[in-house]
TORTIDO-114116 format. One record per residue: residue in three letters; x, y, z of N, C-alpha, C in turn. Coordinates in steps of 0.2 Angstrom, whole numbers, padded with zeros to 4 digits, always signed. Layout:
<fises>
ALAXYZXYZXYZ...
</fises>
This chain:
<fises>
UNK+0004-0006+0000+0000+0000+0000+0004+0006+0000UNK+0002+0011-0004+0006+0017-0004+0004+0022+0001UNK+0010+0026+0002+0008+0030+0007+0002+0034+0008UNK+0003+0038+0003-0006+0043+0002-0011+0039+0003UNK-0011+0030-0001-0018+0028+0001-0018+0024+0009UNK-0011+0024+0013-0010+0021+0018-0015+0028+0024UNK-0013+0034+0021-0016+0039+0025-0024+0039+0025UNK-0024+0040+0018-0031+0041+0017-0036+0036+0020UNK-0034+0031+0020-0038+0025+0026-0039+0028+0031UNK-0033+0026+0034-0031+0029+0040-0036+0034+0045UNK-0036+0041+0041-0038+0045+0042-0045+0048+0040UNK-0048+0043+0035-0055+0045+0033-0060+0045+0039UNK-0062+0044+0043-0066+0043+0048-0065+0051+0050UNK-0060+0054+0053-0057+0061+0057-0060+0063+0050UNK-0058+0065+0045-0060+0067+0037-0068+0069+0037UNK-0072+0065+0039-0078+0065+0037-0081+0072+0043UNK-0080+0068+0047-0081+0072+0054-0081+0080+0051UNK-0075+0081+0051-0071+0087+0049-0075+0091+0045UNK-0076+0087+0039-0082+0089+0032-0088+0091+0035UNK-0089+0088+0040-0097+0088+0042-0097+0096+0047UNK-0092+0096+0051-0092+0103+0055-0091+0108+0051UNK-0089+0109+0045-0086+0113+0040-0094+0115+0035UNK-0099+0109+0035-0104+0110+0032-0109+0112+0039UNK-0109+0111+0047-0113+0116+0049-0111+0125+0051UNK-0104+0125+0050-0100+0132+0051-0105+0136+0045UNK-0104+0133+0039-0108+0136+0033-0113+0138+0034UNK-0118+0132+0038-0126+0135+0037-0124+0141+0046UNK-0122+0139+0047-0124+0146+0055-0121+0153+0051UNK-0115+0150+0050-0113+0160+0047-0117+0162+0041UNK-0122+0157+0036-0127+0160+0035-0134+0163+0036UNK-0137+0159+0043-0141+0161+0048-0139+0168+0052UNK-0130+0169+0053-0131+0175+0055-0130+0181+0052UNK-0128+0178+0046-0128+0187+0039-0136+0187+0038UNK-0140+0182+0038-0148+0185+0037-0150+0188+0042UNK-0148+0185+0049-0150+0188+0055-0148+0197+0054UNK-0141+0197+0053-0140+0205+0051-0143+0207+0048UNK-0144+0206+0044-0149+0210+0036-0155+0211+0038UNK-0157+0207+0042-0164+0210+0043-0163+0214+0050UNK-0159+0214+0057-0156+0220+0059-0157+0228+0056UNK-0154+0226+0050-0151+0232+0045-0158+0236+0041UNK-0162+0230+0039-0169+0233+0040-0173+0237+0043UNK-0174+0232+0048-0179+0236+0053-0175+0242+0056UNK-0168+0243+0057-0166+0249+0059-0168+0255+0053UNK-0168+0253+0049-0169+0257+0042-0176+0260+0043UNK-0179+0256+0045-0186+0256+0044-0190+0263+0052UNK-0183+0258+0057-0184+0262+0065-0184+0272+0062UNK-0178+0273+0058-0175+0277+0058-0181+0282+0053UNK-0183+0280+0047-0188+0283+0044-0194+0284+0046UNK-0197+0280+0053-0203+0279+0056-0201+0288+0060UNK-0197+0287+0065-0194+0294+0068-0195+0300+0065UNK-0193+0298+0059-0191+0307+0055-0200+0307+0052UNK-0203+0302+0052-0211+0303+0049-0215+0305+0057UNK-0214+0302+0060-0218+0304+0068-0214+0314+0070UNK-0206+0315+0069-0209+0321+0070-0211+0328+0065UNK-0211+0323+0059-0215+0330+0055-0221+0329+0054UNK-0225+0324+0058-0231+0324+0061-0234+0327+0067UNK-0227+0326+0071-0229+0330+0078-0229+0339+0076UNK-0224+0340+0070-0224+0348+0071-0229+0350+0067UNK-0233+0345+0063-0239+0346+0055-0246+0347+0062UNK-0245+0343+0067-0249+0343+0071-0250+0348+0077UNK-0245+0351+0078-0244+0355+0082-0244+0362+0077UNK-0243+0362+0072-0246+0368+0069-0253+0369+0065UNK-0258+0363+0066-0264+0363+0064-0268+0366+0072UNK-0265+0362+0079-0269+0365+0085-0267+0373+0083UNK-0262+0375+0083-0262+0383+0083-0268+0384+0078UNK-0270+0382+0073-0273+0384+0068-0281+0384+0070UNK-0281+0379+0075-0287+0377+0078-0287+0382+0085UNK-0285+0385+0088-0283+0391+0092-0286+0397+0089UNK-0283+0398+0085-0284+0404+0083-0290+0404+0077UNK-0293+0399+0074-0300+0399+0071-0307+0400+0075UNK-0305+0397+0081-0309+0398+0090-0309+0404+0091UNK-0305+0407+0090-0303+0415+0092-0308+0420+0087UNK-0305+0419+0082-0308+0421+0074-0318+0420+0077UNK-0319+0415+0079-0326+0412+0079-0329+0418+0083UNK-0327+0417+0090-0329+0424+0096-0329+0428+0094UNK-0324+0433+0091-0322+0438+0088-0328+0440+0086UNK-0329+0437+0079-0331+0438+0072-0338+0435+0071UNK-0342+0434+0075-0349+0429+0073-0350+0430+0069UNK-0350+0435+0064-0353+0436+0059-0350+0431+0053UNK-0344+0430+0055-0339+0423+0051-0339+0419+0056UNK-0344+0416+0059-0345+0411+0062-0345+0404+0059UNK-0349+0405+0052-0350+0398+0050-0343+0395+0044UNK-0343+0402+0042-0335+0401+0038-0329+0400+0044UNK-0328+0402+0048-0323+0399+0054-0324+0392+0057UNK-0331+0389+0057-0333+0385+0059-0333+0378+0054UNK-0334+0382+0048-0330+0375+0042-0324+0373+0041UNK-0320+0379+0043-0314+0379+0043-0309+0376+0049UNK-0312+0376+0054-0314+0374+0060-0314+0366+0062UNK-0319+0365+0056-0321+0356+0056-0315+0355+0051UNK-0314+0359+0048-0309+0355+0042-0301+0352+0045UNK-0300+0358+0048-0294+0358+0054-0293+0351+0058UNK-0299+0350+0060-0303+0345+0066-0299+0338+0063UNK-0303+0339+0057-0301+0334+0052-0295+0330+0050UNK-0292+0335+0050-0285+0335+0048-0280+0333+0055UNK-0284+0337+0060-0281+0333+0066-0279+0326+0067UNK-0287+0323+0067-0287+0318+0069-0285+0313+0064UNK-0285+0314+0058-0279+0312+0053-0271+0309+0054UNK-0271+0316+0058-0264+0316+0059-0262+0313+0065UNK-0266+0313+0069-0268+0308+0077-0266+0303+0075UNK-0271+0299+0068-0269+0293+0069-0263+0292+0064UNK-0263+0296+0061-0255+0295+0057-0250+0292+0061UNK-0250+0297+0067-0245+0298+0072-0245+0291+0077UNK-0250+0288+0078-0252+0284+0081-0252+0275+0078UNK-0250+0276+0071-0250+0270+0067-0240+0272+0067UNK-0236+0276+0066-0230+0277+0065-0228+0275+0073UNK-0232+0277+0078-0227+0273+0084-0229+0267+0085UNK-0234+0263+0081-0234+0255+0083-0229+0253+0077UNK-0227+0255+0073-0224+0253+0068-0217+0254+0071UNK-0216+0257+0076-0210+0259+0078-0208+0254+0084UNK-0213+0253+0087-0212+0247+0092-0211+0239+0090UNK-0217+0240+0085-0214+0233+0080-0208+0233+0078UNK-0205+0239+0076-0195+0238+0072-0191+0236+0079UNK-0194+0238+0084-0188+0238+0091-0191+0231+0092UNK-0197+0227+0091-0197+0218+0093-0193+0215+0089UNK-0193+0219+0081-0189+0214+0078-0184+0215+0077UNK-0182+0221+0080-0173+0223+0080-0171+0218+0087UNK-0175+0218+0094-0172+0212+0097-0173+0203+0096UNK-0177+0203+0093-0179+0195+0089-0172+0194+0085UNK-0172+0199+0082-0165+0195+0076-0159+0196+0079UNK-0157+0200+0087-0153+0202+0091-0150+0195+0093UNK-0154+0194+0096-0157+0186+0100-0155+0179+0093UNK-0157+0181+0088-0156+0176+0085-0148+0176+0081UNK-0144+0182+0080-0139+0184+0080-0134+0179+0086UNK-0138+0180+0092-0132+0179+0096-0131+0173+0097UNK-0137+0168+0094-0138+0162+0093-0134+0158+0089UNK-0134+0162+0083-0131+0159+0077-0122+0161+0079UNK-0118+0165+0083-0113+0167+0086-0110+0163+0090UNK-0115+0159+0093-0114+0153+0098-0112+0149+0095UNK-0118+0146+0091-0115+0141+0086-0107+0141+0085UNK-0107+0145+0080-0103+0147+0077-0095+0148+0083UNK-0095+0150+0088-0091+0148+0092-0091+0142+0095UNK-0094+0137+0093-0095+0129+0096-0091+0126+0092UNK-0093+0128+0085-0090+0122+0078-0083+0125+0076UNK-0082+0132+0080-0075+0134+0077-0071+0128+0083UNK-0075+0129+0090-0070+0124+0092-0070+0117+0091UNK-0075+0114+0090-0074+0108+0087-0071+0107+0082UNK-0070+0112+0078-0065+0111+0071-0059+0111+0073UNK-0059+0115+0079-0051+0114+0078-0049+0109+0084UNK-0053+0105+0088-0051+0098+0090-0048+0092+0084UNK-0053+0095+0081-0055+0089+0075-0049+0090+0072UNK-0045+0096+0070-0039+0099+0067-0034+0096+0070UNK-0035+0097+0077-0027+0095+0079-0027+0087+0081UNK-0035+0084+0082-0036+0076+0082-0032+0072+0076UNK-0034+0076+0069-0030+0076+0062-0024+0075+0062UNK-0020+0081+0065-0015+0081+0064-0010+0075+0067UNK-0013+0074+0072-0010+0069+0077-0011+0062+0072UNK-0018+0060+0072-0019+0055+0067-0014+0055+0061UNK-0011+0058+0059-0006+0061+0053+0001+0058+0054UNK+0002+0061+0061+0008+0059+0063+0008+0051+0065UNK+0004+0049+0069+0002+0041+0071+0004+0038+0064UNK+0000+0040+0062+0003+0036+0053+0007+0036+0051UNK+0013+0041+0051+0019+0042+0048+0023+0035+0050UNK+0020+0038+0059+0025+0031+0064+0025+0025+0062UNK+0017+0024+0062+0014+0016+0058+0018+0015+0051UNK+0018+0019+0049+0019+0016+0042+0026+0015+0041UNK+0032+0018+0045+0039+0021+0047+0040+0012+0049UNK+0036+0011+0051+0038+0003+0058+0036-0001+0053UNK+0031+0000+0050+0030-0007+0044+0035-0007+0039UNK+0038-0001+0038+0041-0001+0031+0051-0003+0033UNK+0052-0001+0040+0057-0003+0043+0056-0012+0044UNK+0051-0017+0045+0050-0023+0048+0049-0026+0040UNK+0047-0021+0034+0049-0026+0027+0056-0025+0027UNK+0061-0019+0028+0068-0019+0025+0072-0023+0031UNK+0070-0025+0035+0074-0030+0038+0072-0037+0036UNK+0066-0038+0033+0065-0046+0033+0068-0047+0025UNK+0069-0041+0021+0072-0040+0016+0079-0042+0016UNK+0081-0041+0020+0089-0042+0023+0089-0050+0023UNK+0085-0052+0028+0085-0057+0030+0085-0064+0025UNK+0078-0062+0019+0077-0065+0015+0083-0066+0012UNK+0089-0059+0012+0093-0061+0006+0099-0065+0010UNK+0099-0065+0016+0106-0068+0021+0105-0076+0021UNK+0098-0078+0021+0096-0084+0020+0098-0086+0014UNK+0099-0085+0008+0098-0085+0001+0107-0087-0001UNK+0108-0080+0004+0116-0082+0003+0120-0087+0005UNK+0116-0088+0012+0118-0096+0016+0118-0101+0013UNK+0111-0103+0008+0111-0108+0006+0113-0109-0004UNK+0115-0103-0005+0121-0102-0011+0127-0105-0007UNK+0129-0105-0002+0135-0107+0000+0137-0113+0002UNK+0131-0115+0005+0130-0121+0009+0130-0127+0001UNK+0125-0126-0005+0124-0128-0010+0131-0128-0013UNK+0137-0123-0012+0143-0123-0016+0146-0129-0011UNK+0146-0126-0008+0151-0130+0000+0148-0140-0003UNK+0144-0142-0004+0141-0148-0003+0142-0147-0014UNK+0143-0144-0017+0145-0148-0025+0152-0150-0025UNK+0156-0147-0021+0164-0146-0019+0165-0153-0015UNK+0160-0153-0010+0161-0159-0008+0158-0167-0009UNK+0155-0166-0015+0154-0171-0019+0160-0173-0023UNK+0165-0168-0025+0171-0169-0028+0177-0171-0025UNK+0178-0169-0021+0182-0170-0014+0183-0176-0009UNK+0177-0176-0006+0175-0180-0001+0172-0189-0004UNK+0174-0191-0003+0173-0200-0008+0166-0202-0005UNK+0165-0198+0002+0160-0203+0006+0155-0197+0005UNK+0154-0192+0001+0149-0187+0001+0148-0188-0008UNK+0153-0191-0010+0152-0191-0018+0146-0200-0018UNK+0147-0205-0012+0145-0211-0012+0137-0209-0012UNK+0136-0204-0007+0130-0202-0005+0124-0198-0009UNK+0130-0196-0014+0124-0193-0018+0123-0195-0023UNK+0126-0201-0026+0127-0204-0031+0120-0208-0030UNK+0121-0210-0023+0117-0215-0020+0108-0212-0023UNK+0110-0207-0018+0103-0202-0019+0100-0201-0025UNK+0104-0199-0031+0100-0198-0039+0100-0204-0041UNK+0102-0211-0040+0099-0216-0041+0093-0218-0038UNK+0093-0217-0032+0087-0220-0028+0079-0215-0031UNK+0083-0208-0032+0077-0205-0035+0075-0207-0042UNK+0077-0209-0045+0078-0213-0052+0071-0220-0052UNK+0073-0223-0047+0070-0229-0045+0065-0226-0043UNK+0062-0223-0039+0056-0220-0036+0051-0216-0041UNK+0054-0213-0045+0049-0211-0051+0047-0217-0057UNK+0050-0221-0057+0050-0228-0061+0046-0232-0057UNK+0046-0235-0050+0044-0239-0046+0036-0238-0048UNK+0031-0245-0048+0024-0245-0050+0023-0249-0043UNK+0028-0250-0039+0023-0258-0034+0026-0251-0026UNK+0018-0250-0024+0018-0248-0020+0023-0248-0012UNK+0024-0253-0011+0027-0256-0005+0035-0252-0006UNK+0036-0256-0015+0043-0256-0015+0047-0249-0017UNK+0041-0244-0018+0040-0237-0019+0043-0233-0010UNK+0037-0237-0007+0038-0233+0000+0046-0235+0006UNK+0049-0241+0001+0055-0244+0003+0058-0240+0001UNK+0060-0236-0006+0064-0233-0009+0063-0226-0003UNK+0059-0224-0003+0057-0215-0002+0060-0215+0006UNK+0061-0221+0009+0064-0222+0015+0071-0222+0017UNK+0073-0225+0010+0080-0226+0010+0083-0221+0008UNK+0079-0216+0004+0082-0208+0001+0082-0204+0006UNK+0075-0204+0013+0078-0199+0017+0081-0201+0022UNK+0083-0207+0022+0090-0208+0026+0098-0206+0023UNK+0099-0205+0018+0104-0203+0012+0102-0196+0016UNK+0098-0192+0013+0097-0184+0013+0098-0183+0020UNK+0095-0186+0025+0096-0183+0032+0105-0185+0033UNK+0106-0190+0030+0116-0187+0033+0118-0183+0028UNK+0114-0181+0024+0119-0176+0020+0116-0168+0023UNK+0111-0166+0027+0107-0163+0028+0113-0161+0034UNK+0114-0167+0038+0117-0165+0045+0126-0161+0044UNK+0127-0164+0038+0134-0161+0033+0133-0153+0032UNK+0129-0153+0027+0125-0148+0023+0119-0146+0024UNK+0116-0143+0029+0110-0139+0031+0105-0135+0025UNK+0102-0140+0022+0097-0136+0016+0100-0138+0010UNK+0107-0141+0010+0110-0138+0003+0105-0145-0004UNK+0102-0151+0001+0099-0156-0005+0093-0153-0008UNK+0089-0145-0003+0083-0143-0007+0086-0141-0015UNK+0081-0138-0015+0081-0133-0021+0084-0126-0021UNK+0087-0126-0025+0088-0119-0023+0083-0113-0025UNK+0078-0115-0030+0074-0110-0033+0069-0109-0027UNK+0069-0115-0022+0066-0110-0017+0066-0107-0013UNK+0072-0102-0014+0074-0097-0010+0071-0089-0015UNK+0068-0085-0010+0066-0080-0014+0070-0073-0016UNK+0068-0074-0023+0074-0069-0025+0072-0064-0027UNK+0067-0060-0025+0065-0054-0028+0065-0048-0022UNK+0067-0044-0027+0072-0036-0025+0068-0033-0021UNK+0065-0031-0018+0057-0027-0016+0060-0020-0017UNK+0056-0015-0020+0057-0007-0023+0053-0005-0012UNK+0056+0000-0010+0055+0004-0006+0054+0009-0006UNK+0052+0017-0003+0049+0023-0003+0055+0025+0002UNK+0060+0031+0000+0062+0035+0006+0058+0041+0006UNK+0054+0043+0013+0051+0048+0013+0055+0054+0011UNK+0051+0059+0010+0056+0067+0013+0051+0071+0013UNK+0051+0078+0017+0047+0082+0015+0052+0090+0017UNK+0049+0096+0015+0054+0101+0017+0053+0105+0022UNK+0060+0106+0026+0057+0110+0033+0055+0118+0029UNK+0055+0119+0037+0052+0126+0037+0058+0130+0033UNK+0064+0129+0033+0071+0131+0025+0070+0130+0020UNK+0065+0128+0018+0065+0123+0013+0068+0118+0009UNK+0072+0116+0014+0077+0109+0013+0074+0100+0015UNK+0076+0097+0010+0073+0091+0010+0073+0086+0018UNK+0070+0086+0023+0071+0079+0027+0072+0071+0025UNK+0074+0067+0025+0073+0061+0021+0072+0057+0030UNK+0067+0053+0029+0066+0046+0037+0066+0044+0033UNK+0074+0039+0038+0076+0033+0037+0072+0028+0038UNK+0074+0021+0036+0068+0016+0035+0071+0011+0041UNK+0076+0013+0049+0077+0010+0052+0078+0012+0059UNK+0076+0008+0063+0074+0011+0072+0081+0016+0073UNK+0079+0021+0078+0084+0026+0080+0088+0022+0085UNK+0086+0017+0089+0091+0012+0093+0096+0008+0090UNK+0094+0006+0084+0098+0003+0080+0104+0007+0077UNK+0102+0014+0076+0107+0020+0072+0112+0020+0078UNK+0108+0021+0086+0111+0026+0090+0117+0021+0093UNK+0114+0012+0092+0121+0007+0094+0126+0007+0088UNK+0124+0010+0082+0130+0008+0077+0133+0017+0077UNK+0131+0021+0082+0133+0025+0082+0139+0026+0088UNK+0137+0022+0094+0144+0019+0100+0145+0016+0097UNK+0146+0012+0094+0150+0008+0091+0149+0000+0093UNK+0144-0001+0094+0140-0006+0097+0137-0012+0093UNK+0137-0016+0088+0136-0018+0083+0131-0023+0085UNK+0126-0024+0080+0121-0028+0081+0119-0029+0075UNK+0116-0034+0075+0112-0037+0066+0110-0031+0064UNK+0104-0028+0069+0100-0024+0062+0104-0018+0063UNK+0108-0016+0069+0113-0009+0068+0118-0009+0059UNK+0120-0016+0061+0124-0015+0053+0120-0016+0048UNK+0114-0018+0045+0110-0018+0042+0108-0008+0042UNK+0106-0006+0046+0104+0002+0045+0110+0003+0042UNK+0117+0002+0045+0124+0005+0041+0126+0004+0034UNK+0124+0000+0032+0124-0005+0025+0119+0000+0021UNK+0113+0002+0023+0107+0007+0021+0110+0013+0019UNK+0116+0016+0024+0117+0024+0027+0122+0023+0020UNK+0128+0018+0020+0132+0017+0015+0131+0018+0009UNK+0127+0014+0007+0122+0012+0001+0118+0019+0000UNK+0118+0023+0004+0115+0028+0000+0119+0035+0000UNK+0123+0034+0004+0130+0039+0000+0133+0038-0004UNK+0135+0033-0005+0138+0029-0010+0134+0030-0018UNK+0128+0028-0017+0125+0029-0024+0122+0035-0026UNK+0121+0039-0021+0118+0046-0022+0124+0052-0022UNK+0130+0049-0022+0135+0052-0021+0136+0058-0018UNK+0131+0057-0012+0130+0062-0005+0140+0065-0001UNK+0141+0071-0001+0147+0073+0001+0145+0076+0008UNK+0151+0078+0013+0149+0079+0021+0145+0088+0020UNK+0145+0090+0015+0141+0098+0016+0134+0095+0013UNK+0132+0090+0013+0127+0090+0007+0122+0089+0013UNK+0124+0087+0019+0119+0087+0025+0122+0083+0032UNK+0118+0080+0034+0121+0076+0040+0115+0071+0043UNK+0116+0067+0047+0113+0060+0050+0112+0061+0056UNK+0104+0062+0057+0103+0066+0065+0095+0061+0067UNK+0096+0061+0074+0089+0058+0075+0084+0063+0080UNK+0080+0065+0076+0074+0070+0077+0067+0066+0079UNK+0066+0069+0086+0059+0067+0089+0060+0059+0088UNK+0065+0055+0088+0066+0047+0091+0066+0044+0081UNK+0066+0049+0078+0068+0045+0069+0074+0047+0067UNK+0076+0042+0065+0081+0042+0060+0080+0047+0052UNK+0085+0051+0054+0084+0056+0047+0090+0058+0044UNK+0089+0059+0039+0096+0063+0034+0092+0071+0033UNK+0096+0075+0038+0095+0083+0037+0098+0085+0030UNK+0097+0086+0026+0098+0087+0020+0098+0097+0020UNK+0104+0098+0013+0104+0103+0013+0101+0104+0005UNK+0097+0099+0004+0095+0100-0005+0088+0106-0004UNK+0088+0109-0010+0080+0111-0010+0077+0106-0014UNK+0072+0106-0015+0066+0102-0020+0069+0101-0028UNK+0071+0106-0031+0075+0106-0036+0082+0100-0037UNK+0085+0100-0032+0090+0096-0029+0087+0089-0031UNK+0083+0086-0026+0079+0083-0025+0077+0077-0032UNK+0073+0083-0034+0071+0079-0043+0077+0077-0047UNK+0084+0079-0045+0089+0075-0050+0092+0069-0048UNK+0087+0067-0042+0090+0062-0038+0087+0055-0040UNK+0089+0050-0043+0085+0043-0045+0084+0039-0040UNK+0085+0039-0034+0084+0034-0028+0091+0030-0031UNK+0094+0025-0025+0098+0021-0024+0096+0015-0022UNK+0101+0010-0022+0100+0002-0022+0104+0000-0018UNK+0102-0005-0011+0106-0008-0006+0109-0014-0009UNK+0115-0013-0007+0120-0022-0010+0124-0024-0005UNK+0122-0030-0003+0126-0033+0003+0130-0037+0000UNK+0136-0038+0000+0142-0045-0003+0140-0043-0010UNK+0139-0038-0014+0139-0040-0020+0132-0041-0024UNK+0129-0042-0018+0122-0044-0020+0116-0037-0017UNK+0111-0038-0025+0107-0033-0021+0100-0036-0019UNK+0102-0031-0013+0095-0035-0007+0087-0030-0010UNK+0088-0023-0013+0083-0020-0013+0085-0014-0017UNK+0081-0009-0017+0081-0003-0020+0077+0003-0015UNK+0076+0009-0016+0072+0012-0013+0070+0020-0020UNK+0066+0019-0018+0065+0027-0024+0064+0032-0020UNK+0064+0041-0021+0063+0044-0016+0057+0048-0018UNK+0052+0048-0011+0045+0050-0013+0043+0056-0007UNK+0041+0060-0009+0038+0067-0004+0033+0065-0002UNK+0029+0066+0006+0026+0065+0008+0021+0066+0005UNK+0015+0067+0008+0008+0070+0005+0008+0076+0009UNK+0004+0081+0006+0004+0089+0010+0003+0091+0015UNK-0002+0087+0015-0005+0088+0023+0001+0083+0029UNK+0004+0078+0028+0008+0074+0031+0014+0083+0032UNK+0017+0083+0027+0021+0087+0026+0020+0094+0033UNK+0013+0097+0033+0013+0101+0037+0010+0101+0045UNK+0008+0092+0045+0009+0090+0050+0016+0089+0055UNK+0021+0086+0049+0028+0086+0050+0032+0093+0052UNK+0030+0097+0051+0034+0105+0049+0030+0108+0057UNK+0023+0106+0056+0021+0111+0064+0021+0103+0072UNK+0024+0101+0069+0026+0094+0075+0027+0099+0080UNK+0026+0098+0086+0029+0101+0093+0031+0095+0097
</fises>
């Protein structure tokens, strides 16, 4: 499995979650921009009702004078009594018009102020929200990020326990290349190793021939008594040799760029195993990581300014001083133990988000 789909597994669970608070963030901050808009109305609405209530109160306050001094006019003047007194009613009219003008603009005013606090209210509601889902996002964020790193590890331990069974596979391969030489040499050599095997391909002769059951299971008894003293001589060397497995596995060396924009590469081998081949402490898989470290100076023709071998946060790493550019002119290198190669590795950048999990690590 590749790294990106190794992640992508991994992580989709956190992922979904993520998508889902990110799709209630959306619907709240847009409950609270409508919230404001309607705010932004009804104040519009507060403010025009105001300026119409006082040029009411002053259209009304200049009809009572009008009605003052029409009353006066009446007393005065009976003889324009009924002309005052039309005049009078007309005024009247106009009053009470404006009465209720005046009295329809301040319910319309109390209505703007319930639904200036309604959408107040609803404003502070969608702000809660919205203060809820920023923090669960960013649980979710830094849950993420950590899931990010969790994987790195995981996949850092799987991909070190194939390059060491890689190893393995190839040091058994080579044992029984040897053991296989060691035992054709001493079929040549040794009279009583030449007696025995001579013995053995005849017997197998007879057993592919044999039809009579009995004298079949006579034969197959008498060959692994032959094979087991040649076996006690030579450990494996009577199998086969094609079944020893001989294929190269391609590997991944990570990298990604620090905050310099210089390449990281994690190694593909425990920081305990570096730190003993680094006392000087030698151990199967310490010289195995050295064999790695060698194999890839060697092939990539790494010099001491190009970087140095440092173990960060418990991983083995090559602090590299390449940029990206650097980087791309590099074809990956191939591990060879004795001559023989055990594997290859290519070199592959993280994924992005891994990358800036990496970079903001604490």
């Amino acid at each position: 499995m590749l790294i990106a789909d190794f992640i992508r597994s991994y992580t989709q669970p956190v992922r979904d979650i993520l998508s889902n608070i990110n799709s209630q963030l959306s619907q709240a901050e847009g409950q609270r921009n409508s919230a404001e808009e309607r705010v932004k109305r009804a104040s519009t609405e507060i403010t025009r009702q105001h300026t119409l209530e006082g040029e009411r109160k002053r259209a009304l306050n200049a009809t009572s004078d009008k009605v003052v001094d029409a009353q006066r006019i009446l007393e005065e003047l009976e003889r324009k009594r009924q002309e005052a007194l039309d005049t009078l009613m007309q005024y009247q009219e106009e009053q009470r018009k404006l009465s209720q003008s005046l009295r329809e603009a301040q319910q319309a005013t109390e209505a703007a102020l319930a639904e200036v606090k309604k959408e107040q209210k609803s404003k502070q509601e969608a702000e809660q929200l919205l203060s809820k889902y920023r923090v669960e996002r960013e649980g979710k964020q830094q849950e993420l990020r950590l899931k990010m790193l969790d994987s790195i590890e995981r996949y850092l331990k799987q991909q070190t326990d194939s390059v060491l069974a890689a190893f393995a596979t190839q040091e058994q391969r080579q044992k029984r290349i040897q053991e296989i030489e060691a035992f054709r040499k001493a079929r040549h050599a040794d009279p009583e190793v030449a007696k025995l095997s001579e013995q053995r391909e005849e017997l197998k002769k007879f057993i592919d021939t044999a039809s009579v059951p009995g004298v079949k299971d006579m034969l197959q008894e008498t060959l692994k008594m032959i094979e087991s003293q040649l076996h006690q001589r030579f450990p494996g060397a009577v199998q086969l040799p094609d079944a020893i497995p001989r294929d190269n596995p391609i590997e991944e060396i990570l990298f990604y760029c620090n905050l310099e924009g210089k390449a990281v590469f994690l190694l593909p081998f425990r920081a305990s195993d570096w730190e003993a081949a680094k006392l000087n402490e030698p151990t199967e898989n310490s010289s195995r990581a050295m064999c790695i470290v060698w194999n890839m100076l060697h092939e990539l023709e790494l010099k001491a300014e190009d970087g140095e071998f440092v173990t960060e946060r418990d991983r083995p790493v090559f602090l590299s001083r390449f940029d990206l550019e650097d980087v791309a002119i590099l074809e990956g290198f191939r591990v060879k133990c004795q001559n023989m190669e055990i594997m290859r590795f290519i070199l592959t950048a993280v994924p992005r988000e891994l990358q800036e999990a990496l970079i903001n690590e604490s």
